[in-house]
N, C-alpha and C positions, 0 to 999 in steps of 0.2 A: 133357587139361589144360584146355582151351576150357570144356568142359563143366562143370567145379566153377568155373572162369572165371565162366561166367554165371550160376552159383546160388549166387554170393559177397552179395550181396547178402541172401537168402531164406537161407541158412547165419548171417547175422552179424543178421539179423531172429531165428532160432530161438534161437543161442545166448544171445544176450543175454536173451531173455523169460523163457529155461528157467532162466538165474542171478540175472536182478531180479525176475520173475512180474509184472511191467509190462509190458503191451502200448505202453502211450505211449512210454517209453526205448524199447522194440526198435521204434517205428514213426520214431522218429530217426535210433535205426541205418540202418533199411533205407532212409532217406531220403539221407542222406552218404554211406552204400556206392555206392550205385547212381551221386549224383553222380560221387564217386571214381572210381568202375568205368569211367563215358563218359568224362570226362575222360583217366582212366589209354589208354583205347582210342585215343580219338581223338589225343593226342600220339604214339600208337607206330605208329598204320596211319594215319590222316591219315581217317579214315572211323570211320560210327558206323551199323550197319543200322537202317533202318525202324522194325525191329520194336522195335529195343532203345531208338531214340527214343522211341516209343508207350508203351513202359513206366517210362521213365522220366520221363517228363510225367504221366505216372497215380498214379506212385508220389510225386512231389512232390506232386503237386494236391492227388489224395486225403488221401495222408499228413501235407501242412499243414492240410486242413481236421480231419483226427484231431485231431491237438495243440491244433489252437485251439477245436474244440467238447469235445475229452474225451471222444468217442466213437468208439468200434472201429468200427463198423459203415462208416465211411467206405472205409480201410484193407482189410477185408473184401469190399468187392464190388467191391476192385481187379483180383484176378484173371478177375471175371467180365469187367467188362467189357471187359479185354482180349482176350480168349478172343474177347467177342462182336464186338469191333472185327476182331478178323483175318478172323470167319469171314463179316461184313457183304463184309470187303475183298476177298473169295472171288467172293461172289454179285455184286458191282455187274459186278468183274471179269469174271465167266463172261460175266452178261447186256448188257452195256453195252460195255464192250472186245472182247468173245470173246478173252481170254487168260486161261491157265490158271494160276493165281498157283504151285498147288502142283508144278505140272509145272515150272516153274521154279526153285521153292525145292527141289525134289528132288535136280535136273540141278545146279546150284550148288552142295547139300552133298556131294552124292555128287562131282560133280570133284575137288574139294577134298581126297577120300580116294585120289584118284588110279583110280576107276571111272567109266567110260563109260558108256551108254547107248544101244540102238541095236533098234530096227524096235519099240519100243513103240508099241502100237496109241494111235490118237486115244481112241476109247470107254475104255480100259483108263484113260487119265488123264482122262477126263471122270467116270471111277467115284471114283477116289480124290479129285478135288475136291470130289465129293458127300459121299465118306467122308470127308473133313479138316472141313469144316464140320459134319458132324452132332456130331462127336465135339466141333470148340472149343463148339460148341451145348450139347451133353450136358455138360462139365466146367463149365461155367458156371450151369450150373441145380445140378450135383452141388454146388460150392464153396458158391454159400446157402443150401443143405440143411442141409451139415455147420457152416457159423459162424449161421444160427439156431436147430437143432433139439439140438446139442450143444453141450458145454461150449466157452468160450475155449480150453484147453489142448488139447483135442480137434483145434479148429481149425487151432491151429498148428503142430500135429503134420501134419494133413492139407497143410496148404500145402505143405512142404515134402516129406513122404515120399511120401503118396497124390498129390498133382500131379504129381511126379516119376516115379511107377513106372507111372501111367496115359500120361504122356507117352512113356518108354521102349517101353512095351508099343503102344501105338501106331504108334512110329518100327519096331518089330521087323515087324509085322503089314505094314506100306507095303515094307518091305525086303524080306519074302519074297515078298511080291506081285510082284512088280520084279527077282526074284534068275534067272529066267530072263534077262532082258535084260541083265543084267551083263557086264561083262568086265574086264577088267585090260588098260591101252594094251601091256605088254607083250606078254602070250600073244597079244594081236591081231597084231602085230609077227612075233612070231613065225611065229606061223600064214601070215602072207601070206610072210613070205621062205620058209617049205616048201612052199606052194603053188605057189613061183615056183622051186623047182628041183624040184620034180616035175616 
C-alpha cells in the first residue's frame, strides 16, 4: 500500500497527460499531489523522510518554473537531478562522514518488514553503496536520454513504468544480495529457546 502511496503523485502526473495530452495540466497535477501527499503524511505520522522532502522541493521548484516558462524540459530533469542528489548524498557520506547511507536505508526498510540482519560483512555494504550510486548515476543520464532523444509521450510513459521497474529490479538484485543474512525475529526466537533445551 506504501508503495502506490508514494507513486500517487507520478500515477496522478500520468493520468492526467494520458486524458488532456498536456504536459503543463499534468505538471500541476504532480505539483498538488505531492503537496497533498506531505501534507496528508505529515498530519498522520507527525514526520516527513529526507528523501520525500527533496522531492518535493524539486517537484515544486522545477515544476513552477514549467508553468511559468512553458517548458517541459524543467519538469524533466526533475528525476535526474534527484537521482543525482541521493547518489552525491552517498559519496560526501562515504568520504566525509564514513557512514554508509545505504547500509542504513536497507536496515530501516527491511525492519519495517519485520527482517533483521545480522554478521553482514563491512566490504559486502561498501559494495552496494558503490552499487546504489552507480545505478541513481546511470538512471539519471538513462531519464535525459529518453525526454531528449524520444517523443514527450514516450517520456512519460518511461517515468513512470521504466523508472519503476528499473527501481524494483534493483531493490530485488540488493535483496538477494542480502537474502543470506536474513532472518525473521521469530525463527530466531525460536532457534535460541531449542538451543537452550537442547
Amino acid at each position: 500500500m506504501k508503495f502506490f502511496f508514494d507513486l500517487l503523485p507520478v500515477i496522478a502526473f500520468f493520468g492526467v497527460y494520458k486524458y488532456t495530452g498536456d504536459i503543463l495540466t499534468a505538471t500541476a497535477t504532480i505539483i498538488v499531489t505531492t503537496v497533498f501527499q506531505m501534507a496528508y503524511t505529515w498530519l498522520k505520522h507527525k514526520k516527513i523522510e529526507k528523501i520525500h522532502v527533496i522531492s518535493m522541493v524539486l517537484v515544486v521548484f522545477l515544476g513552477g518554473l514549467t508553468l511559468l516558462f512553458e517548458d517541459k524540459a524543467f519538469i524533466q530533469w526533475k528525476p535526474t537531478i534527484l537521482y543525482w542528489v541521493l547518489a552525491a548524498a552517498l559519496l560526501i557520506s562515504h568520504f566525509v562522514t564514513h557512514k554508509n547511507l545505504t547500509q542504513r536505508a536497507l536496515e530501516g526498510m527491511l525492519k519495517t518488514s519485520n527482517i533483521i540482519m545480522t554478521d553482514v560483512p563491512a566490504k559486502m555494504w561498501e559494495k552496494l553503496n558503490w552499487f546504489t550510486c552507480s545505478f541513481l548515476f546511470f538512471i539519471g543520464i538513462l531519464n535525459l536520454y529518453i525526454a531528449y532523444q524520444f517523443s514527450e509521450d514516450t517520456w512519460v510513459n518511461f517515468k513512470l513504468f521504466g523508472l519503476t521497474a528499473l527501481t524494483m529490479v534493483y531493490m530485488v538484485g540488493v535483496v538477494m544480495s542480502l537474502s543470506r543474512y536474513m532472518s525473521e525475529p521469530e525463527k530466531n526466537s525460536q532457534s535460541i529457546s531449542q538451543q537452550t533445551k537442547d
